[in-house]
C-alpha positions as CSV (number, residue, x, y, z in Angstrom):
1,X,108.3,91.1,133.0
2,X,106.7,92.0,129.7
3,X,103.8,94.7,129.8
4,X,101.8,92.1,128.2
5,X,102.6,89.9,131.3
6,X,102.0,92.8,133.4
7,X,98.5,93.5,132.4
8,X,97.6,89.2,132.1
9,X,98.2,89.8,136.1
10,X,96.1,92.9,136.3
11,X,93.0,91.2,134.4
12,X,92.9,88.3,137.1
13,X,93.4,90.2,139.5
14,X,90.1,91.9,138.3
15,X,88.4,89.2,137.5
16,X,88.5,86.7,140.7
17,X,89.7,89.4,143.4
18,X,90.3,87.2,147.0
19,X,87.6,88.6,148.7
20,X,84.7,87.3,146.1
21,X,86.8,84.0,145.8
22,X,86.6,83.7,149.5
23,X,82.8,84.4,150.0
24,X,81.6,82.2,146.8
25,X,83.5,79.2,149.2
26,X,82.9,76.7,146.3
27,X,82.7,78.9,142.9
28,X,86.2,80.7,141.9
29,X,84.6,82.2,139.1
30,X,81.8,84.0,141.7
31,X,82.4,88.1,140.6
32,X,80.7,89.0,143.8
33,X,82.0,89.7,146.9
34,X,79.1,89.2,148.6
35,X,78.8,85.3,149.4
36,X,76.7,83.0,146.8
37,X,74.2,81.1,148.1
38,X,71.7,80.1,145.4
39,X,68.9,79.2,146.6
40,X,67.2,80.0,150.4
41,X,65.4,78.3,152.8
42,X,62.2,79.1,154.3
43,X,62.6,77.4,157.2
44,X,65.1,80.0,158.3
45,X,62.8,83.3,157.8
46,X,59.6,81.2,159.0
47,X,59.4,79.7,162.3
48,X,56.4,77.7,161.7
49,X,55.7,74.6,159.4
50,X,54.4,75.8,156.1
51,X,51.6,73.3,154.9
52,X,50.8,72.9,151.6
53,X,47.2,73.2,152.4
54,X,44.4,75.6,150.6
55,X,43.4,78.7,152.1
56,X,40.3,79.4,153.5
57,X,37.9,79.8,150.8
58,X,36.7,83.8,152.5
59,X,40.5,85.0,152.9
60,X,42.1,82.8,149.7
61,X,41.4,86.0,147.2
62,X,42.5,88.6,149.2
63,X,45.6,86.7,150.6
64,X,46.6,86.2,147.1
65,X,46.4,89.9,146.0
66,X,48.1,90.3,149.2
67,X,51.2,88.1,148.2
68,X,51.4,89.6,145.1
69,X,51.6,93.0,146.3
70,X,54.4,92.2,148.7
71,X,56.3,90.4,146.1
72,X,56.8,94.0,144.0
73,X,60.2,95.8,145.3
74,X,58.5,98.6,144.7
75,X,56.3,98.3,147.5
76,X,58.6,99.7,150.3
77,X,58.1,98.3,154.2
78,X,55.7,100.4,155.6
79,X,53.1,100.4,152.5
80,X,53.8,96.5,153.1
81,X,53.2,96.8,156.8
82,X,50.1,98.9,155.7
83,X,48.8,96.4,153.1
84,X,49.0,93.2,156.2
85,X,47.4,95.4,158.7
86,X,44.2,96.2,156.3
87,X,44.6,92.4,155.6
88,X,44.3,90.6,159.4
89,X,41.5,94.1,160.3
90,X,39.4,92.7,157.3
91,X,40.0,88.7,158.3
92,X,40.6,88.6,162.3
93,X,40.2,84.9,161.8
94,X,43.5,84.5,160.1
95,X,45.9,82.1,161.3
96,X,50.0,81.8,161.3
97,X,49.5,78.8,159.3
98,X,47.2,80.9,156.6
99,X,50.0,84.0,156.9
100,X,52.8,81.1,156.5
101,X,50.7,80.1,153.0
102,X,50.9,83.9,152.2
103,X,54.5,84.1,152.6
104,X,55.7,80.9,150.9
105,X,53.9,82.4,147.6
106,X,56.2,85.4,148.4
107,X,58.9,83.5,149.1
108,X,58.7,81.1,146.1
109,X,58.4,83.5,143.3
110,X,61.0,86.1,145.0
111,X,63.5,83.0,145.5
112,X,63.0,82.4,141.7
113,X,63.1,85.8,140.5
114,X,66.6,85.5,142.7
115,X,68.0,82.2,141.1
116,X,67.7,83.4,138.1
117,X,69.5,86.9,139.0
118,X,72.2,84.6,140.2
119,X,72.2,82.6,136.5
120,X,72.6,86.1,135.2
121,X,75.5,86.7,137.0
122,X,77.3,83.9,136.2
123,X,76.9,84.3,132.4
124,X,78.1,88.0,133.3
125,X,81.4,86.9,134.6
126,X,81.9,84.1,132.1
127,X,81.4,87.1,129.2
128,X,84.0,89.1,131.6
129,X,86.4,86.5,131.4
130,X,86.5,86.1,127.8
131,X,86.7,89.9,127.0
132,X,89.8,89.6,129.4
133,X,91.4,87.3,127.2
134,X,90.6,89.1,124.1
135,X,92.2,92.0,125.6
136,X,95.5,90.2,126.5
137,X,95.3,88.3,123.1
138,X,95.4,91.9,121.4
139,X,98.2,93.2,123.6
140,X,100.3,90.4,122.6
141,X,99.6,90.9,119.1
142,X,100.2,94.4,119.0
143,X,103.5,93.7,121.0
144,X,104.8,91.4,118.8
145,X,103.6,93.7,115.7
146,X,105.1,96.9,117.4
147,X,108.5,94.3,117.6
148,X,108.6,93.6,113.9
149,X,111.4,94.8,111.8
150,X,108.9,96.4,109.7
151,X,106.0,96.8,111.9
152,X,102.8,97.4,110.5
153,X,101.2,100.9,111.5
154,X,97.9,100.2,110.3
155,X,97.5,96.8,112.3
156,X,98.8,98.4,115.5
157,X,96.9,101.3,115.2
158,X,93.4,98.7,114.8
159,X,94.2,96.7,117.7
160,X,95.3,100.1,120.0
161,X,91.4,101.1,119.1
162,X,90.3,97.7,119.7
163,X,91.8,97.3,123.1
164,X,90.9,100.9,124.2
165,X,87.1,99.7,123.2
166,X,87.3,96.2,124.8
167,X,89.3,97.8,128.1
168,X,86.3,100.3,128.6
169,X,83.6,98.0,128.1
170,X,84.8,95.6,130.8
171,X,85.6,98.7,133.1
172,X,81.9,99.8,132.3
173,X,80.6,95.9,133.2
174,X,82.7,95.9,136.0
175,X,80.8,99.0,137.7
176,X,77.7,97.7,136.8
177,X,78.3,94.4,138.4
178,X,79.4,96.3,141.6
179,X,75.6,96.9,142.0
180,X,74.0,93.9,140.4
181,X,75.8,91.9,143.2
182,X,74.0,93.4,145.8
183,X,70.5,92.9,143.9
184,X,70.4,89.2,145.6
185,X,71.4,89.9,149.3
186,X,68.8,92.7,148.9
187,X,65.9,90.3,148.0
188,X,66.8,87.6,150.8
189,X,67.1,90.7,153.4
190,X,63.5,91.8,152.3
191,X,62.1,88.2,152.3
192,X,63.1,88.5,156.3
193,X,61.8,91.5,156.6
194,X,58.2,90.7,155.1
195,X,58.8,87.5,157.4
196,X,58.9,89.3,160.4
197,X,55.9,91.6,159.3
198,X,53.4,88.6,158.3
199,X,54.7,87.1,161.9
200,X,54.2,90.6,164.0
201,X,50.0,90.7,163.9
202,X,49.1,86.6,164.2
203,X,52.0,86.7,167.1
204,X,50.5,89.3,169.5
């Protein structure tokens, strides 16, 4: 086996590794290992039915700064358990059906925020896959060069600097992907959470 053919096996091996294949189910070209799932469902994190109906007029302001509050990552779970307490202590009226209106505005602008993470994603690994085949393209080159009778030491010494470029830029998007992936299991695991929280006082 040629070294060329040697590192062809390496690149897809990197670029659709079995356990990403296996959790995407129905995309080959997922990067992720965790398992795609594009968009949620609400019905899942919310055990009531969410009516599309307006808020009370006394509690619509505040449970709309409220919802976007608890749509910011950077507001961590007990500042968001915090900002729902000093919510139902100012409106002891409020209902699960007015908390499920509070969360689907949560819910619908984190589960877009999330799709288009996803759409990201993809493009990433498509970008990944053609870099791969740049990279092989050059080694074949270069091998066939380094073959010559006469080969051509100024050719092989471009493509040697432009593999070494191209293989650490797709080592460098690789890592980074490592971390993007978990970026949208995060989000649905915090929509639960601030689920559970909105539930917790209206439950009692």
């Amino acid at each position: 086996m040629s070294r060329s053919q040697v590192f062809r096996l390496l690149l897809v091996a990197l670029i659709a590794p079995v356990p990403a294949t296996a959790a995407s189910g129905s995309d080959p070209m997922w990067p992720c290992v965790q398992r795609k799932v594009v968009s949620l469902s609400a019905g899942l994190m919310w055990p009531h039915p969410i009516e599309a109906t307006p808020l009370h007029e006394e509690i619509a302001a505040d449970a709309a700064d409220l919802a976007a509050k608890l749509e910011l990552r950077r507001v961590g779970l007990d500042e968001a358990k915090a900002l729902i307490t000093q919510f139902v202590k100012n409106h002891p009226e409020v209902t699960p059906t007015d908390m499920g209106q509070v969360f689907w505005h949560i819910f619908d602008k984190i589960n877009h925020d999330r799709r288009r993470l996803i759409t990201g994603i993809d493009k990433y690994a498509q970008k990944q896959v053609a870099l791969a085949k740049r990279i092989d393209e050059a080694r074949t080159k270069m091998d066939s060069l380094t073959a010559a009778t006469a080969p051509d030491q100024d050719a092989i010494k471009s493509l040697k600097q432009q593999i070494a470029w191209d293989e650490r830029v797709y080592r460098d998007r690789a890592h980074s992907l490592t971390y993007v992936c978990e970026t949208p299991v995060l989000l649905e695991q915090r929509l639960y959470a601030i689920a559970q929280l909105l539930l917790e006082p209206v439950s009692e």
